[in-house]
N, C-alpha and C positions, 0 to 999 in steps of 0.2 A: 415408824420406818417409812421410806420414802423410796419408790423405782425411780430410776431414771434413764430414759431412753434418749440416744444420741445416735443418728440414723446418717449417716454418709453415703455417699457414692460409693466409696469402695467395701467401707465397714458398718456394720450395724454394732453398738454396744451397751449393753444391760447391765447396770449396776445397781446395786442394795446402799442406802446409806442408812444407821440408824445416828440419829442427829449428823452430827459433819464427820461420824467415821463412817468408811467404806466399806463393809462387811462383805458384800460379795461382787463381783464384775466378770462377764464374759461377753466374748466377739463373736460377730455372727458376717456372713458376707452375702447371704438370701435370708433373712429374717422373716420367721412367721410368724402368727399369731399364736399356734402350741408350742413355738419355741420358746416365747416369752411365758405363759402360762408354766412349761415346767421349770425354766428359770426360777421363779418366785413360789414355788410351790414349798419351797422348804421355810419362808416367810409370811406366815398367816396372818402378820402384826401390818404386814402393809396399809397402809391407809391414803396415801397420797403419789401422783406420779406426774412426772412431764417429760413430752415431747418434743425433741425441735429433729427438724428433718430438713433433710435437703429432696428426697426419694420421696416417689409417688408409693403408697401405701392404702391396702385397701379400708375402705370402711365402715369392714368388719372390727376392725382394730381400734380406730376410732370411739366408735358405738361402745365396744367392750372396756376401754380406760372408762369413759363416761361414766357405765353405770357402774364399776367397780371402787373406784377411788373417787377422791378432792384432784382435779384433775386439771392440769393446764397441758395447753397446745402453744407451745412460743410462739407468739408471733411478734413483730415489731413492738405493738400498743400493749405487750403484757409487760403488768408493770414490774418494776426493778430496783434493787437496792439501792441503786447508783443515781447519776442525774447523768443522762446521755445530751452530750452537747453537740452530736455530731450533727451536721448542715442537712443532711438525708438520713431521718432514720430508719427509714422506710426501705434504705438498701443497703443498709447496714448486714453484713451476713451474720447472724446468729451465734456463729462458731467465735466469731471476733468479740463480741458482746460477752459470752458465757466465759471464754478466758480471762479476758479483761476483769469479769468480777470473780472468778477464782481466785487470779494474782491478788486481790483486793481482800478477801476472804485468808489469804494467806498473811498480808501486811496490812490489815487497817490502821488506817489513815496517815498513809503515808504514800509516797510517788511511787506508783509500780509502772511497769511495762511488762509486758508478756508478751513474747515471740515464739511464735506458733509456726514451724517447718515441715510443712506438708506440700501439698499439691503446690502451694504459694507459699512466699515467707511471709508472715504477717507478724508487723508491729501494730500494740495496741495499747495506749496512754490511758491511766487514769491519776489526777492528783491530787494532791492529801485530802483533799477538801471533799473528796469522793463525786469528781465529776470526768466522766470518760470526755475524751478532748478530740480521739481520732488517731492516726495511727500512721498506716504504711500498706501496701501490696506490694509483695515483686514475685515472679519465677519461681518458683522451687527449684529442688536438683534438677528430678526428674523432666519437669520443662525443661531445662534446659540442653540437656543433653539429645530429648528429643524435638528443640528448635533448629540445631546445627545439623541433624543426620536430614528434618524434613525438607529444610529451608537450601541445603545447598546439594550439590550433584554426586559426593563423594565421600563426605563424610562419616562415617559408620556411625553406628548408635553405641553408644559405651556404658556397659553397667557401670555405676559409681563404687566406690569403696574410701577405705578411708589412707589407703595411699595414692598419693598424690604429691608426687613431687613437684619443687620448683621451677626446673629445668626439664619440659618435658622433650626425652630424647626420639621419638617418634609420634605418628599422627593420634595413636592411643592414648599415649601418656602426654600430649600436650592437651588435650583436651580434656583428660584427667585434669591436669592441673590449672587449664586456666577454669574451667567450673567450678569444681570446688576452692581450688583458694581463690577466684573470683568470689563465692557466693561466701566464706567466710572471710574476706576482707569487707563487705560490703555491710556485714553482720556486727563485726569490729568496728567498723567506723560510725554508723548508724548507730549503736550504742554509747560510742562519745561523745557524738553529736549531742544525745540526749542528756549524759550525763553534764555539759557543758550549761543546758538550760534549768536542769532538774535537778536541786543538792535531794543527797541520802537518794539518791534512786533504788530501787531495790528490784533487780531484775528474776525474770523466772522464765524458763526456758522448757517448750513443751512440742508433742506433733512427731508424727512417723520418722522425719528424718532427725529428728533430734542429736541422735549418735553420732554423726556427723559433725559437731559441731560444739557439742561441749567440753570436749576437750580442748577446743582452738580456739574460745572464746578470751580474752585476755582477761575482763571483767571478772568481779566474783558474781557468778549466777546461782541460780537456784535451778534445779531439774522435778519437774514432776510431769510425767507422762499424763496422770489424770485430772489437770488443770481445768479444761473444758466442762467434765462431768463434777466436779466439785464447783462449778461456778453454776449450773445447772441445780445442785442441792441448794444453792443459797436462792437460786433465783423463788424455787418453788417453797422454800421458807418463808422467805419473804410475804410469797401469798396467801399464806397458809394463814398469817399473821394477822390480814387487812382485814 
């Protein structure tokens, strides 16, 4: 059995895999080190765990993966299923790489993309040949709704939802509608783009905002919310392996 820790700004999240299923997962948003202790306490079989974080973490944490498991810390240089072609991979964020080879983990050896709708929208290329190529950044919702209220004198800050009309009839619902059917038009076309260069694409669709967006997608997608931490079980397979 295999932990795997996936440590965010916003969320911390702990999940159990034994081989590539998921057996256990929970969220945390101050994550400690007895929080994860009685997480896995109902899994004696553990034997291996990894890391990736964006969050400073003390360590005490550290020290305690160490001497407990086979243990990896993501970083750039930890090696990987895949063949990373990207120009910097040294700034490559972690989250982009670990989805990337989830989607890959889902379709091998075939063209995936995985779009990742969180704080940013992120596309992320791998092709059959099993080499990550690189991808995309833009805004999230959330950015964007809070670029318009920051950036101008007047503008209120708008919770998102998933109406959103066309014709927005006031300053609420036009801004309703130009973000979101902005950020899924831009979704839509960025995906034909890709399908126009990549035959049999096979796309997967993941990230907090995701709800938003799977239903408007034209494409046949795939949805898995745990793409990240399933890309994460292979990554620390993989080493398990060397």
């Amino acid at each position: 059995m295999r932990l795997i820790l996936d440590f965010g700004n916003t969320f911390q999240k702990c999940a159990i895999f034994d081989e590539k299923k998921l057996i256990a997962f929970e969220r945390f948003n101050n994550i400690q080190l007895e929080d994860i202790k009685t997480f896995i306490s109902p899994f004696p079989k553990v034997q291996s765990a990894i890391l990736s974080s964006v969050i400073h973490h003390k360590d005490e944490l550290i020290t305690w993966l160490e001497r407990s498991f086979f243990f990896i810390d993501l970083k750039a240089q930890t090696p990987i299923p895949i063949s990373n072609r990207y120009a910097t991979p040294e700034t490559l964020g972690l989250d982009r790489l670990s989805a990337a080879i989830g989607a890959t983990t889902l379709f091998p050896n075939q063209n995936t993309l995985s779009i990742d709708t969180g704080t940013a929208i992120k596309f992320d290329f791998v092709n059959k040949e099993g080499e990550y190529l690189g991808g995309s950044i833009s805004p999230g919702l959330y950015l964007r709704f809070k670029a318009l209220h920051t950036f101008t004198d007047k503008l209120p800050l708008v919770s998102y939802n998933n109406e959103h009309p066309l014709l927005g009839n006031n300053t609420q619902s036009s801004i309703l509608s130009g973000v979101m059917n902005g950020a899924i038009a831009e979704v839509n076309g960025m995906i034909e783009d890709y399908k126009k260069h990549f035959e049999d694409l096979k796309i997967v669709l993941t990230g907090g905002e995701s709800i938003y967006f799977e239903k408007s997608i034209k494409s046949n997608i795939f949805a898995d919310s745990n793409l990240v931490i399933k890309g994460l079980n292979e990554i620390l397979k993989f080493n398990e392996e060397l």
